[in-house]
Backbone as CSV, one residue per row, in Angstrom:
resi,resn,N_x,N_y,N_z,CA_x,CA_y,CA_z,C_x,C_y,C_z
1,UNK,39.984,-8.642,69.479,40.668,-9.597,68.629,42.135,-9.205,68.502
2,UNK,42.894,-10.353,68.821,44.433,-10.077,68.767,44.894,-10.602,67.350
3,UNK,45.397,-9.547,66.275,45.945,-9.494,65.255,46.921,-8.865,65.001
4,UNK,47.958,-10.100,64.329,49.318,-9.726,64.214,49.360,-8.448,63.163
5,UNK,50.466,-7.319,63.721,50.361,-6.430,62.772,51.285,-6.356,61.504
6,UNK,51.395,-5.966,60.390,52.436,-5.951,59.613,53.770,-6.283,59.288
7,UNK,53.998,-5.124,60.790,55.529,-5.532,61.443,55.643,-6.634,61.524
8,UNK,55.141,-7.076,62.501,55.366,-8.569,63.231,55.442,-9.783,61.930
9,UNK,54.135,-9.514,61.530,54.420,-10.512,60.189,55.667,-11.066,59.342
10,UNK,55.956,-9.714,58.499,57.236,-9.201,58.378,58.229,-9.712,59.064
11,UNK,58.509,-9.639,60.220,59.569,-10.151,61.398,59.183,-11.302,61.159
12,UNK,58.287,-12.323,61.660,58.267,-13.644,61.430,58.727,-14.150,60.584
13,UNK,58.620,-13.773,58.915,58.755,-14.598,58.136,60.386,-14.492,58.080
14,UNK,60.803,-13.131,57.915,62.413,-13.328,57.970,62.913,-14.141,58.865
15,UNK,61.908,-15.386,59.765,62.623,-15.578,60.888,62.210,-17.242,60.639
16,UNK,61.674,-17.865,59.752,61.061,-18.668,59.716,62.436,-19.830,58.848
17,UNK,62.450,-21.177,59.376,63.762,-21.752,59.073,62.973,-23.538,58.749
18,UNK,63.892,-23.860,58.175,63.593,-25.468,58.312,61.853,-25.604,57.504
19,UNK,61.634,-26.764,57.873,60.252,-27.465,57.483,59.131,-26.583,58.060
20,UNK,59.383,-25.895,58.890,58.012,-25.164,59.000,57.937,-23.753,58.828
21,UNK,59.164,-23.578,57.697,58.789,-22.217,56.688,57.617,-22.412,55.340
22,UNK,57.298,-23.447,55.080,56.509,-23.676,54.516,54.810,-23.642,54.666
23,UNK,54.489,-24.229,56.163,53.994,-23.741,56.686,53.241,-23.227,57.228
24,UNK,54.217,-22.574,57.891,53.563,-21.029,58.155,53.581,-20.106,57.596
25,UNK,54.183,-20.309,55.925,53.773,-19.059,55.087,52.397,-19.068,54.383
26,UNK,52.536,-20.837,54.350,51.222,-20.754,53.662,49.645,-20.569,54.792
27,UNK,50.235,-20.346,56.045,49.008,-20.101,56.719,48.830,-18.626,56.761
28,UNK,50.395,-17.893,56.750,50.354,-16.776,56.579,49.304,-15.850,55.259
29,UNK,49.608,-16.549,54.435,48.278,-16.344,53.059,47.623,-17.010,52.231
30,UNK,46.972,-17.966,52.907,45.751,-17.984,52.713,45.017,-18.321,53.666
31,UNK,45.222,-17.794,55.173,44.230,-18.153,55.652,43.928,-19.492,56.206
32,UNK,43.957,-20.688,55.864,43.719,-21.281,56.218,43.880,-22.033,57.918
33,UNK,42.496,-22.729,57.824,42.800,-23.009,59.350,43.496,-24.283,59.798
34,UNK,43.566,-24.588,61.111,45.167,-25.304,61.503,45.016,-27.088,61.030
35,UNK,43.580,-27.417,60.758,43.210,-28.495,60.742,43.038,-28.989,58.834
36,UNK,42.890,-27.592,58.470,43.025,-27.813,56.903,44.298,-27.801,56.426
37,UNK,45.578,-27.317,57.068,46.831,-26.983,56.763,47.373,-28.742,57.084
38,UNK,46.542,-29.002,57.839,47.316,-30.885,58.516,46.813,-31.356,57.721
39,UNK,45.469,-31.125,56.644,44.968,-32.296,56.043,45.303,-31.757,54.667
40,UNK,45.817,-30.821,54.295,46.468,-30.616,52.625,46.980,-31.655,52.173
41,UNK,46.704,-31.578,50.783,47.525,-33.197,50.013,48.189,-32.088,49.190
42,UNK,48.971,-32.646,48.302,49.930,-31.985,46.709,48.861,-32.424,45.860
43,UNK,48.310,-33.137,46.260,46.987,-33.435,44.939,46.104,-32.191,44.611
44,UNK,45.726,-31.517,45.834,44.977,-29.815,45.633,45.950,-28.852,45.875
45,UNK,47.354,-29.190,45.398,47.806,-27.893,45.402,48.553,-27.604,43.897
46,UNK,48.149,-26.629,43.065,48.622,-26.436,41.482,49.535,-24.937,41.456
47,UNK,51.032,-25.516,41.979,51.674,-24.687,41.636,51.724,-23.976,40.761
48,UNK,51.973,-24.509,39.142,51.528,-24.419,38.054,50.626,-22.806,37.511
49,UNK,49.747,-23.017,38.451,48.619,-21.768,38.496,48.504,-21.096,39.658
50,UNK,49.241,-21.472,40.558,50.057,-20.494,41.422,47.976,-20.887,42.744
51,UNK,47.571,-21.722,43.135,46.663,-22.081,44.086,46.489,-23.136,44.695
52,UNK,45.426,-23.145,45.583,44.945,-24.270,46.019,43.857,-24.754,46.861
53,UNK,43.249,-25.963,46.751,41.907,-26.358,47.086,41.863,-26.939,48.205
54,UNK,41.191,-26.263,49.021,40.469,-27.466,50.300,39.666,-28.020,50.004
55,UNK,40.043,-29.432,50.461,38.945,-30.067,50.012,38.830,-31.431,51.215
56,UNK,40.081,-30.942,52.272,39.411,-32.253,53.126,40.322,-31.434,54.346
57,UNK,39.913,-32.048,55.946,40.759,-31.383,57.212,41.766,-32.668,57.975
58,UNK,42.315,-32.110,58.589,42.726,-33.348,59.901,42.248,-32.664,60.799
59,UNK,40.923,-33.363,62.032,40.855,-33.121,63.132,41.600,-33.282,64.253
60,UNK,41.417,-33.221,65.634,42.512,-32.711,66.677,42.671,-34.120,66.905
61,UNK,41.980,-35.227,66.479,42.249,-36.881,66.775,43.216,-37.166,65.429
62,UNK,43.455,-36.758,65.080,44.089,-36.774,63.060,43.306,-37.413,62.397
63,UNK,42.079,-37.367,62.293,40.985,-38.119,61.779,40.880,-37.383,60.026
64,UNK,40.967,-37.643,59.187,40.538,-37.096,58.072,39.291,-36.888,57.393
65,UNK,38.643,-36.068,57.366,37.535,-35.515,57.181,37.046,-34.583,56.201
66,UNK,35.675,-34.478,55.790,35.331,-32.851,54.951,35.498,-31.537,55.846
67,UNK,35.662,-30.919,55.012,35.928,-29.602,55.409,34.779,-28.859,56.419
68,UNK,34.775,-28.125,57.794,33.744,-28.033,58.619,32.542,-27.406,57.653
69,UNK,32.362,-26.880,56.867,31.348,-26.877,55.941,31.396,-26.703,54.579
70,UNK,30.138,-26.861,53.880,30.423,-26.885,51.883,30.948,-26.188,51.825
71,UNK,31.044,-24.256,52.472,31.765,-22.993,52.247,33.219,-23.496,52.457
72,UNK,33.804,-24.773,53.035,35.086,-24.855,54.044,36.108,-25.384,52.439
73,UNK,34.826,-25.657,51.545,35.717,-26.580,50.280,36.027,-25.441,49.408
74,UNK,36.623,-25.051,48.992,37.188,-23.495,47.942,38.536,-23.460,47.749
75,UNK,38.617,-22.653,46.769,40.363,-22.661,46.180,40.768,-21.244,46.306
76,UNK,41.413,-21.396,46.783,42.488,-20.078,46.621,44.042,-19.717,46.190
77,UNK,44.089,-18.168,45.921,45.043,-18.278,44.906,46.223,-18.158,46.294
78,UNK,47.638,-18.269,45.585,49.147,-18.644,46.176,49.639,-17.162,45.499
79,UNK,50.284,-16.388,46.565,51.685,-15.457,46.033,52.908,-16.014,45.828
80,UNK,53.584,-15.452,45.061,54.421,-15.832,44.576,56.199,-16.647,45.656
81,UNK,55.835,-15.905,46.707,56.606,-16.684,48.163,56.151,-17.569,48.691
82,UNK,54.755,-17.926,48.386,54.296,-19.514,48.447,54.282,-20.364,47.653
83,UNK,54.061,-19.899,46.829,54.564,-20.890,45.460,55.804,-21.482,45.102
84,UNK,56.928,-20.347,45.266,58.073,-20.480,45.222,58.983,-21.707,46.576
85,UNK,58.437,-21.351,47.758,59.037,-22.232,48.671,57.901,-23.354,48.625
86,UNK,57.046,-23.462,48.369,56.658,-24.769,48.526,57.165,-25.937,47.437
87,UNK,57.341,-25.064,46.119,57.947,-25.807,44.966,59.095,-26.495,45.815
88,UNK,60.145,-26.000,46.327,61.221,-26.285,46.997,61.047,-27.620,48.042
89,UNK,59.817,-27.136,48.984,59.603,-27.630,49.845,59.162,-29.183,49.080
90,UNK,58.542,-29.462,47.837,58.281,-30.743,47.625,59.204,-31.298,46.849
91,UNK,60.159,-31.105,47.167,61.438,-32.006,46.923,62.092,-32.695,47.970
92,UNK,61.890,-32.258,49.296,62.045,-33.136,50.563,61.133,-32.858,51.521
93,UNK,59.749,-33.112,50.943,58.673,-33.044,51.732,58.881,-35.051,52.262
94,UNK,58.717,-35.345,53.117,58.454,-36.628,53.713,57.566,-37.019,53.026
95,UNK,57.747,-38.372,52.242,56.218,-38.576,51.316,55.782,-39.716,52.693
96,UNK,54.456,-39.654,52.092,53.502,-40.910,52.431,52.261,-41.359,51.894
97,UNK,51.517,-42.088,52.471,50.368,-42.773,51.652,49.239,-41.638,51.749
98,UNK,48.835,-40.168,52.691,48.011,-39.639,52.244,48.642,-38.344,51.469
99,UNK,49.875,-38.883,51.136,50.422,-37.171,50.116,50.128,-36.275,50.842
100,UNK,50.304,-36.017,52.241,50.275,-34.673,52.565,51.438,-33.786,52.701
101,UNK,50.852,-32.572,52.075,52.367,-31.336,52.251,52.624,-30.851,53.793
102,UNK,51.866,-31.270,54.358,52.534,-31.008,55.731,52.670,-31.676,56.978
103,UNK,53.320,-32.674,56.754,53.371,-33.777,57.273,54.125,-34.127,58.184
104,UNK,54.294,-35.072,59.094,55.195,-35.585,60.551,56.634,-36.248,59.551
105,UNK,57.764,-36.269,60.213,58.300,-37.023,59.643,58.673,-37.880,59.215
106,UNK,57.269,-38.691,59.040,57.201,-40.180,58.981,56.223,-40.299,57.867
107,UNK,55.867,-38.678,57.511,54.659,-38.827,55.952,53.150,-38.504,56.829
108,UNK,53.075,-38.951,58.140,51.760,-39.043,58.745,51.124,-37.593,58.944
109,UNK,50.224,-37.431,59.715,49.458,-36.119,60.160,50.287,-35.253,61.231
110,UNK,50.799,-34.289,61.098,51.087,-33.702,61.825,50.707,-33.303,62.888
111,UNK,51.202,-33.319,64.581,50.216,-32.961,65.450,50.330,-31.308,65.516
112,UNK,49.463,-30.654,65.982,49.062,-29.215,66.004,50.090,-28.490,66.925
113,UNK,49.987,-29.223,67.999,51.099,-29.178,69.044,52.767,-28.824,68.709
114,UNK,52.654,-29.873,67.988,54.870,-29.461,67.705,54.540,-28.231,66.732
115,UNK,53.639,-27.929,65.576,53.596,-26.946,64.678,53.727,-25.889,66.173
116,UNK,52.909,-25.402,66.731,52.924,-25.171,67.706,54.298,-24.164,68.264
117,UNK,54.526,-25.292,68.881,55.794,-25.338,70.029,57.345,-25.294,69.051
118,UNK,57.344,-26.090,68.239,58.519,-26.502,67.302,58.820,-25.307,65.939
119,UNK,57.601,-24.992,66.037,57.126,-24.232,64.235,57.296,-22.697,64.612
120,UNK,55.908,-22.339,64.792,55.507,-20.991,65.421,55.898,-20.391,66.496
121,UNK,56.154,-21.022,67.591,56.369,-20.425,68.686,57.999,-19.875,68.643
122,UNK,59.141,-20.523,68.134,60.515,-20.201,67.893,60.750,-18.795,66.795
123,UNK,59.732,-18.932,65.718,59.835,-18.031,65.065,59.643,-16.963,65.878
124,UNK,58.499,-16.756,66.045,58.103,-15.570,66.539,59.147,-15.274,68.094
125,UNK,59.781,-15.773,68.823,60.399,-15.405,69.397,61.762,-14.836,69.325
126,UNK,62.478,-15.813,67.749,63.436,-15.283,66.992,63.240,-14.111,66.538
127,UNK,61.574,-13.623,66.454,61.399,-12.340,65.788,61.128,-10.945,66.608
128,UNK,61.257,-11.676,67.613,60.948,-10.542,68.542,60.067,-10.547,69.175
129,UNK,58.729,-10.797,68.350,57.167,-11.106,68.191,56.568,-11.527,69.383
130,UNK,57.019,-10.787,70.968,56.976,-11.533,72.051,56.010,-10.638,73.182
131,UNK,55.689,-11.288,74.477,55.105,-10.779,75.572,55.977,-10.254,76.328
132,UNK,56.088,-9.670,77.221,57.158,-8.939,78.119,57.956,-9.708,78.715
133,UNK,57.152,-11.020,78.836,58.390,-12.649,79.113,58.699,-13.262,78.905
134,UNK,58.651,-12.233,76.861,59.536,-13.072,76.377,59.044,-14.569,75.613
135,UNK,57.787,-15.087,76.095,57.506,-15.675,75.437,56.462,-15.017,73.921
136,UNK,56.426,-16.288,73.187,55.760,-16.013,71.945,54.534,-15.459,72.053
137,UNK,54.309,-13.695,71.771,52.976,-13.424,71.588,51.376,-13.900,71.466
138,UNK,51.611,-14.549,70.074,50.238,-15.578,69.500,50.855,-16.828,69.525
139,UNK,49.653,-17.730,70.517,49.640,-19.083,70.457,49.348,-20.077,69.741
140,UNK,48.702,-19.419,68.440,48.055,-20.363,68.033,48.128,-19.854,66.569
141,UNK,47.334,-20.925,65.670,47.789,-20.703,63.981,46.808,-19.422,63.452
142,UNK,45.610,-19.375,64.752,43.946,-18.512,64.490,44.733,-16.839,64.374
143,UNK,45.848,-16.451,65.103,45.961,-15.347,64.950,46.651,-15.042,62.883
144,UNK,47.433,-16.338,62.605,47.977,-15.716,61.348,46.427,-16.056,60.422
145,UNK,45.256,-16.545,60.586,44.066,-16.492,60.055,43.625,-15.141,59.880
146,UNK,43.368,-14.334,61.680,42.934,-13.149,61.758,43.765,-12.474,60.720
147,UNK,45.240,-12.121,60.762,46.087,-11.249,60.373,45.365,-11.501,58.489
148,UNK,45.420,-12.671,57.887,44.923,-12.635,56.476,43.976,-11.982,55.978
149,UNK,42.965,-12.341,57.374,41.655,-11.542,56.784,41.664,-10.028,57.057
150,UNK,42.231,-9.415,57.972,43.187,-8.037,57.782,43.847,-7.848,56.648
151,UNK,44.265,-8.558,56.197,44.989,-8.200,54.646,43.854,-8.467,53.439
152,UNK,43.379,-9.322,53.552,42.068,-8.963,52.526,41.151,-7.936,52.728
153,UNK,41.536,-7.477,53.719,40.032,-6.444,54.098,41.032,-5.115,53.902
154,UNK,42.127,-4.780,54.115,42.458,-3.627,54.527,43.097,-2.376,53.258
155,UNK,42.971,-1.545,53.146,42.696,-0.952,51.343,44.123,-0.712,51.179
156,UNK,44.245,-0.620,49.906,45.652,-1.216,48.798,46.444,0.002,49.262
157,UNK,46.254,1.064,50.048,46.973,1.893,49.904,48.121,2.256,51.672
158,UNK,47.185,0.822,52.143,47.766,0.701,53.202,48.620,-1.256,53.472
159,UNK,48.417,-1.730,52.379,49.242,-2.543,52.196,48.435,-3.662,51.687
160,UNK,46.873,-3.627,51.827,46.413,-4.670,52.052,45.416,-4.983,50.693
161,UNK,44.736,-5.946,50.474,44.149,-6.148,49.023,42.743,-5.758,48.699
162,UNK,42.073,-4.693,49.628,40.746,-4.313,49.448,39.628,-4.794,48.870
163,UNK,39.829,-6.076,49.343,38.627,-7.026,49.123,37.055,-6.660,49.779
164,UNK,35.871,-7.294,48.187,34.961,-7.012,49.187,34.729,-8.164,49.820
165,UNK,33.503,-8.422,51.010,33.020,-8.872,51.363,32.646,-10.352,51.183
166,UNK,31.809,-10.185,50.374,31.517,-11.310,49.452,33.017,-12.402,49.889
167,UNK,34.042,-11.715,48.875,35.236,-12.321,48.716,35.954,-12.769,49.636
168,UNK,35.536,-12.351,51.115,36.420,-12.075,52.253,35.819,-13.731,52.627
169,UNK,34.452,-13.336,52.610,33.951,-14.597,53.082,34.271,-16.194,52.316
170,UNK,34.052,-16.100,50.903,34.961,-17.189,50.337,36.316,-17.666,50.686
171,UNK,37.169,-16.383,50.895,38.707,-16.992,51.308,38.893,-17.258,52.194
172,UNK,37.991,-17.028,53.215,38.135,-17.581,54.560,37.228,-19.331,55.087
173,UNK,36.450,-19.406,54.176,35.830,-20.667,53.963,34.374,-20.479,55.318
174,UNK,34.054,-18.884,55.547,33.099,-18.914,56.108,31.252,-19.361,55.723
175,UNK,30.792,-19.905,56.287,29.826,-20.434,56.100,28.189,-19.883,55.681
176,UNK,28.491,-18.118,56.107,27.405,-17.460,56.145,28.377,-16.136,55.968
177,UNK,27.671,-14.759,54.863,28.528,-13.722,55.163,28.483,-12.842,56.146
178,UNK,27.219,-13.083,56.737,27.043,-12.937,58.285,28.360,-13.334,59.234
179,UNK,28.631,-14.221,59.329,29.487,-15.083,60.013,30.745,-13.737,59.780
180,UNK,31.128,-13.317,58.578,32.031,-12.906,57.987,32.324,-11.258,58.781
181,UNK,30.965,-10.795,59.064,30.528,-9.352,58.821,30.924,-9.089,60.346
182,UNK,29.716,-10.113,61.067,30.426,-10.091,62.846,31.565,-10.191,63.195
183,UNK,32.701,-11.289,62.883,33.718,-11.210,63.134,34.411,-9.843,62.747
184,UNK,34.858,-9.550,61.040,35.538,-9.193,60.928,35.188,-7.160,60.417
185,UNK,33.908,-7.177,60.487,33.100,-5.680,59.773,33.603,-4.699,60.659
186,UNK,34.212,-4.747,61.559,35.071,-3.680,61.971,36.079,-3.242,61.816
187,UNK,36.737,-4.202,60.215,38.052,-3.723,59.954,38.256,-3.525,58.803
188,UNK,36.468,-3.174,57.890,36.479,-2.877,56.804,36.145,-1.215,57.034
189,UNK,36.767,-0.136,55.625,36.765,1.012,56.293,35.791,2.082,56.364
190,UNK,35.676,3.184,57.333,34.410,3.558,57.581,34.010,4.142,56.147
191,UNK,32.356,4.517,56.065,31.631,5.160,54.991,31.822,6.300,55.174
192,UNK,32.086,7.114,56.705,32.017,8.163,56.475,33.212,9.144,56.675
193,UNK,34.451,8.533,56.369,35.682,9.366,56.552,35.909,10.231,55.431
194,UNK,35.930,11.695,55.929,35.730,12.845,55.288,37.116,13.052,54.106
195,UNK,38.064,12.290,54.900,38.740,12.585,53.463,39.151,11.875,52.469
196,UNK,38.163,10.608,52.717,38.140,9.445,51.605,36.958,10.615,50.851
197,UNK,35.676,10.909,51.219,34.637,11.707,50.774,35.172,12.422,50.006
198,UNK,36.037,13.171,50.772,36.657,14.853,50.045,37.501,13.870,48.184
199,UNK,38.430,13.179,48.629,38.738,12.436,47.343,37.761,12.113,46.188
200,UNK,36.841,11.456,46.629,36.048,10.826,45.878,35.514,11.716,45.083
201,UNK,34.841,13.138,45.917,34.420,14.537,44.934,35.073,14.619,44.096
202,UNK,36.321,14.845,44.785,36.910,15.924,43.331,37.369,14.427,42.503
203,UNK,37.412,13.447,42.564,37.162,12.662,41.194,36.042,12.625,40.445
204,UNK,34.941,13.060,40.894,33.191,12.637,40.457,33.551,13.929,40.074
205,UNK,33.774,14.966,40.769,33.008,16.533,40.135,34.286,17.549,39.371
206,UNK,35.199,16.926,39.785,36.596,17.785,39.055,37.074,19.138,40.592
């Protein structure tokens, strides 16, 4: 599994300009996938309380739809750099008749493609974030997915929010925590590293 690392992240966002800093920050945290990010309205999103709800997708036809499963409908919370630029961002968001925050410039569904090519792919090349030719590393929106669930999984002392399981699987809108465990249980950390162990003693025993 190819997941963006820290750095790179980091580099991207300082690199991220125009209408699709919005985004791609917000794919940057929370996860979400490329078809729920096209079908967001401002109706499920509550700045206010700093989150927000899936509750419907755009498919690759821009078809509007439920979420690929009941697990796909859930709310999650917003940091404070998403909250903050999106506030911004809905002051010359393109309105239209389905209120979506991320929209074509005509209000309609965005195709996946220009996010793509227009959005992601410039950043990350502005950022460095590249293959040896230069073109854009990750193609697609699935790697800043992977990279989230790396940050929910990865422990607070290495940057990341040491989420359990359970939780990992809600924010990701997986369907089974199975689903959750295969993909991602290799990047939660081992049981038996001796000097997490050695710590833990001398807190339990002095």
């Amino acid at each position: 599994m190819n997941i963006p690392s820290p750095e790179e992240i980091r580099a991207v966002v300082a690199n991220l300009k125009g209408r699709w800093r919005p985004l791609v920050l917000t794919a940057i945290f929370t996860g979400l996938r490329a078809s729920e990010l096209r079908g967001l309205r401002w109706f499920d999103v509550d700045l206010k309380n700093a989150q927000l709800t899936v509750s419907q997708r755009a498919d690759r036809f821009n078809t509007i739809g439920q979420p690929k499963s009941e697990s796909g409908q859930r709310t999650l919370p917003l940091p404070p750099i998403v909250v903050n630029t999106l506030r911004e961002w809905k002051l010359t968001c393109p309105k239209g008749e389905r209120d979506l925050v991320f929209p074509n410039g005509a209000g309609g569904i965005e195709n996946l493609s220009n996010i793509l090519t227009r959005g992601l792919a410039p950043a990350m090349i502005a950022a460095g974030v590249v293959t040896k030719h230069g073109k854009a590393k990750y193609t697609g929106l699935h790697a800043l997915r992977h990279f989230y669930a790396s940050w929910c999984i990865n422990r607070s002392k290495d940057g990341g929010l040491e989420l359990p399981l359970k939780v990992v699987q809600h924010r990701l809108g997986h369907s089974s925590i199975q689903m959750t465990s295969d993909v991602y249980g290799h990047l939660f950390p081992r049981g038996d590293d001796g000097a997490e162990l050695a710590a833990a003693q001398k807190v339990l025993l002095g």
